[in-house]
VOLUM-477246 format. One record per residue (C-alpha): residue in one letter; x, y, z. Coordinates in steps of 0.2 Angstrom, whole numbers, padded with zeros to 4 digits, always signed. Layout:
N
AXYZ ...
This chain:
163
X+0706+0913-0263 X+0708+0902-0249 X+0694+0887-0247 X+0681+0893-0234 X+0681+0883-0218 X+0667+0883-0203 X+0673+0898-0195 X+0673+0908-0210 X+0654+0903-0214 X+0650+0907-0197 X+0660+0925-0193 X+0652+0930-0213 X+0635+0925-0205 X+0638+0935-0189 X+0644+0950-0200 X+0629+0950-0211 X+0619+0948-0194 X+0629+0960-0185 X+0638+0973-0198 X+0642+0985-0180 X+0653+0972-0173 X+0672+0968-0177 X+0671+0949-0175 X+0691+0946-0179 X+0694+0940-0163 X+0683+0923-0171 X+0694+0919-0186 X+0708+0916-0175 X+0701+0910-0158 X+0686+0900-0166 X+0698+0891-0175 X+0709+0888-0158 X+0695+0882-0149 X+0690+0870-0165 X+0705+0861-0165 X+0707+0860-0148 X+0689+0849-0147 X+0701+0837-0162 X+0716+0836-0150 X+0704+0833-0136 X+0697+0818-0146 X+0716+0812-0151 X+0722+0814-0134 X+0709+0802-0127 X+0711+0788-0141 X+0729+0790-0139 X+0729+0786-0116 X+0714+0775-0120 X+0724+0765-0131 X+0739+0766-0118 X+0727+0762-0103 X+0727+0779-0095 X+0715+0791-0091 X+0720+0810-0098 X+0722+0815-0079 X+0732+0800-0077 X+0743+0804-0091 X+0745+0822-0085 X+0752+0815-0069 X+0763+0801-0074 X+0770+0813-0089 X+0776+0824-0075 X+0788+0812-0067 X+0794+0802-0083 X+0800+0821-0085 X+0808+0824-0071 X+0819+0808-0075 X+0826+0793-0065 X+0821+0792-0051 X+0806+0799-0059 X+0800+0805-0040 X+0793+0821-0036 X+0784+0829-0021 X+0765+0830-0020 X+0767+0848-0023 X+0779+0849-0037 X+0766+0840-0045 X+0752+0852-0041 X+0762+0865-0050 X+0765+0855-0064 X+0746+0850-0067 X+0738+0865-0059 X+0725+0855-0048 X+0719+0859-0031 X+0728+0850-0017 X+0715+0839-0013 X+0712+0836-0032 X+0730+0828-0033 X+0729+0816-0017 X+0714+0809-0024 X+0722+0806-0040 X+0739+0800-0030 X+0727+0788-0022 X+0721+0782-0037 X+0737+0778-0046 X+0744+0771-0032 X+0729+0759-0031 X+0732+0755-0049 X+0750+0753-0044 X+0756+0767-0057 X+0764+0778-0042 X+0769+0775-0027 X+0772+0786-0011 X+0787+0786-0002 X+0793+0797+0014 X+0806+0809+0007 X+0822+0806+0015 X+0827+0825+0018 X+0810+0827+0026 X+0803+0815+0035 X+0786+0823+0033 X+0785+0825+0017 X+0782+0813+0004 X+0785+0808-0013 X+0778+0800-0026 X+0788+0789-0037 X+0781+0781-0054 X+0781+0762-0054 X+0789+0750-0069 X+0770+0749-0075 X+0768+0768-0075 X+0783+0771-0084 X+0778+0759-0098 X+0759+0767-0099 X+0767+0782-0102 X+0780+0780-0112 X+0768+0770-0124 X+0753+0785-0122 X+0767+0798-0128 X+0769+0789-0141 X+0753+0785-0148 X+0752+0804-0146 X+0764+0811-0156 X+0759+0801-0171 X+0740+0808-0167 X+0746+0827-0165 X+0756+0824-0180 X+0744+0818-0190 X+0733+0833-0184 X+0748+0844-0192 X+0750+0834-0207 X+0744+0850-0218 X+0756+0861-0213 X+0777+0863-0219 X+0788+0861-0205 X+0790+0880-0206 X+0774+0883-0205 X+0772+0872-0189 X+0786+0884-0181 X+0779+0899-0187 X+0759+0893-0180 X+0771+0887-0163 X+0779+0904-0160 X+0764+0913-0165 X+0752+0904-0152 X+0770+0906-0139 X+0768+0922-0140 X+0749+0922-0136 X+0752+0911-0122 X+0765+0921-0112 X+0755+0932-0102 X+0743+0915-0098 X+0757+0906-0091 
């Protein structure tokens, strides 16, 4: 038998508490929600190290993605970091003050702008995705690299209808 872990001393304690009730919805989302509060905590030791805020990575992760000239429109990046509008100028605002991003009128549009991630930017995130993937790594250090695909295209399959 499997060593016990939180979840299972807490659903063994909800079913002696609550026999009526089929709490297996717990041994798989408790666990989820568990180690996400451990990636939470890597996530932030991995930007803080890199100088970035989370938000800040979410941002500047977006346009090193989208490649040289690593420029994309204030909207594009509302998709990609599902924030309200006004969420994103403040956060455009800050970065340019920190001279991360900057904002430049888009040349097809002369009414639109786009943000465009400064030399700086670029090396904070290229630095914070790399302290990253040795935390997330470390967080999956228990598990064989096929179990790591089978746990990704299991929690793909979840995922679908949320995305």
């Amino acid at each position: 038998m499997p060593p016990h872990d939180e979840v299972d001393r807490i659903v063994d304690a909800w079913v002696r508490e609550r026999p009526d009730l089929d709490f297996a919805p717990l041994q798989v989302l408790s666990r989820v929600g568990r180690l996400s509060k451990h990636l939470d905590r890597a996530r932030r030791v991995a930007f803080t190290a890199s100088g970035l805020e989370s938000w800040e990575f979410d941002v500047l992760s977006a346009l090193r993605r989208a490649g040289k000239p690593y420029q994309l429109s204030p909207k594009a990046l509302l998709q990609q970091t599902l924030v309200s509008s006004g969420t994103m100028t403040n956060r455009i605002d800050r970065l340019v003050e920190r001279e991360l991003v900057e904002r430049h009128t888009d040349p097809n549009d002369g009414r639109g702008t786009l943000v465009t991630m400064t030399q700086a930017g670029r090396e904070r995130v290229d630095a914070a995705i790399s302290q990253l993937l040795i935390a997330e790594g470390d967080l999956l250090d228990a598990l064989s690299t096929t179990d790591q695909d089978r746990l990704a295209g299991l929690l793909r399959k979840l995922s679908l209808d949320f995305d």
